[in-house]
C-alpha positions as CSV (number, residue, x, y, z in Angstrom):
1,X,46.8,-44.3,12.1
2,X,43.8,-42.2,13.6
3,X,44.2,-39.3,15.6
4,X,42.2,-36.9,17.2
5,X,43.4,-33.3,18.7
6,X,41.3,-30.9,20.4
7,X,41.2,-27.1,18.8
8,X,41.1,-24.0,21.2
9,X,40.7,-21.0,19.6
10,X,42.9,-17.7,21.3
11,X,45.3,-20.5,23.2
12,X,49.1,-19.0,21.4
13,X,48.5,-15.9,22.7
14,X,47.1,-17.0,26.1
15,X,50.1,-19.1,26.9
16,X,52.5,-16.1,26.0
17,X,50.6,-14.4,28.4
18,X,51.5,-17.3,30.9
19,X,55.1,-17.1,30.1
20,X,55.0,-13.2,31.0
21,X,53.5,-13.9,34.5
22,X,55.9,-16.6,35.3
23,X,54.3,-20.1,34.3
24,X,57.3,-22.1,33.1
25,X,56.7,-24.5,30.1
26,X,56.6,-27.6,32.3
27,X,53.4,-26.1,33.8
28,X,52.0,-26.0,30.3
29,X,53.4,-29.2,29.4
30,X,51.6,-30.7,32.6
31,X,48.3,-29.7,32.0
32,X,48.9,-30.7,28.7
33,X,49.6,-34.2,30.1
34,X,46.7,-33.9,31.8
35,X,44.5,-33.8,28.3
36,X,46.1,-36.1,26.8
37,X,45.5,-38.8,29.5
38,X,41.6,-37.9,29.5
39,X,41.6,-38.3,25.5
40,X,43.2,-41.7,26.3
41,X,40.3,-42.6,28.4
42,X,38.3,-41.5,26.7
43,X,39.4,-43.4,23.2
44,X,39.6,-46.4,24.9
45,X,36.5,-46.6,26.3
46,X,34.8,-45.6,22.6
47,X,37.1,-48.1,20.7
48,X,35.1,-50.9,19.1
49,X,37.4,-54.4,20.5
50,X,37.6,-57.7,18.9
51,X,40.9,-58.7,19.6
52,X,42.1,-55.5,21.8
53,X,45.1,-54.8,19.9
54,X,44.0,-51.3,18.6
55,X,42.6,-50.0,22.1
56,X,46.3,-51.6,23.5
57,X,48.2,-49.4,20.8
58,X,46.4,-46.1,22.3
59,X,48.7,-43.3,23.3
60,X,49.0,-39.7,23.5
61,X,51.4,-37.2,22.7
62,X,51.9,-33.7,24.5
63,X,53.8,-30.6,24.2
64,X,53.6,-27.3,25.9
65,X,51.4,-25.9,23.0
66,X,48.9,-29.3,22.3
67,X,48.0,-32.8,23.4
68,X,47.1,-35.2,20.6
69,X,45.9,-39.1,21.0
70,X,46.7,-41.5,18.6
71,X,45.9,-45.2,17.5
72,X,47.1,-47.7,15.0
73,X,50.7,-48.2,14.0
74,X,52.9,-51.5,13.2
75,X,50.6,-53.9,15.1
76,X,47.3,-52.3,14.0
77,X,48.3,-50.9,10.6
78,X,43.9,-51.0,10.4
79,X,43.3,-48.5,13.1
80,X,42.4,-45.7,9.9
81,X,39.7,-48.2,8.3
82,X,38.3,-48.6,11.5
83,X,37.9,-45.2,12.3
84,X,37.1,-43.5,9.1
85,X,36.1,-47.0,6.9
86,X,36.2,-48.4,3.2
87,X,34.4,-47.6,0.1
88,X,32.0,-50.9,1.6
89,X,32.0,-50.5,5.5
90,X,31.0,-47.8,7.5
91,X,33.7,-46.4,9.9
92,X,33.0,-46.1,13.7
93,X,34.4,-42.5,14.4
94,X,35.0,-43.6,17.5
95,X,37.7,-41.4,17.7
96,X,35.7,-38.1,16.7
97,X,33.2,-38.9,18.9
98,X,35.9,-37.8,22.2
99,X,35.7,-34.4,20.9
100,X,32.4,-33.0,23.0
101,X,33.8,-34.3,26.4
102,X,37.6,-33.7,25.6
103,X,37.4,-30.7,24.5
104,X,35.3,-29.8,27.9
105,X,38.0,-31.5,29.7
106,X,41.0,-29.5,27.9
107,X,39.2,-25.8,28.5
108,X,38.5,-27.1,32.4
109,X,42.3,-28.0,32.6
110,X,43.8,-24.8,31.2
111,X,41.6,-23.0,33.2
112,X,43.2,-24.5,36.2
113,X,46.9,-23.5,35.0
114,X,45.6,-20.1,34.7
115,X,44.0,-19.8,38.1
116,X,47.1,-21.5,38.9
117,X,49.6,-19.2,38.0
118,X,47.4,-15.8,38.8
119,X,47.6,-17.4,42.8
120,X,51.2,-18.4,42.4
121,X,52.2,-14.7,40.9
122,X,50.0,-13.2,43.9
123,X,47.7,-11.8,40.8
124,X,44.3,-12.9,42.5
């Protein structure tokens, strides 16, 4: 399988933050949501398609602490040599090429759930 997850730096301690104004976990696990639907998108678009199985086994996975999208599994056990290739054939890194634009996505989203929560707490 290949996976991609996008990294923020200072995010654990600005979600307990959240939870000390107020913001439930469903908040975080919306927004959340939210990333993982753009990386989606985004992976889709990126995926190289012969047959479109791999773009069709896309899916993502979120929490209230990360969002993750994955490819491959029982129908396209070759989603890995795709991405990251053989010892013969170059890979795509289709799926690390999402990062720039995700990870813009993810720090515009969780900047919404904190402007968010400062209006909903009467903070701003």
């Amino acid at each position: 399988m290949a996976s991609a997850g996008v990294r923020i730096t200072g995010l654990k301690p600005t979600l307990r933050s959240l939870k000390k104004f107020g913001t439930s976990i469903e908040d975080a696990k919306g927004a959340f949501d939210d990333i993982a639907r753009i990386g989606i998108t985004l992976a889709r678009a990126r995926t190289p398609v012969r047959t479109g199985r791999l773009v069709e086994t896309t899916r993502g996975q979120a929490d209230s602490h990360r969002a993750r999208v994955i490819q491959g599994g029982f129908r396209a056990a070759y989603a890995s040599y795709v991405n990251y290739g053989t010892r013969k054939r170059r890979g795509t890194r289709h799926m690390n090429s999402i990062d720039p634009q995700w990870s813009a996505a993810a720090i515009d989203r969780l900047q919404n759930l904190v402007a968010d929560s400062a209006v909903k707490n009467g903070l701003s």
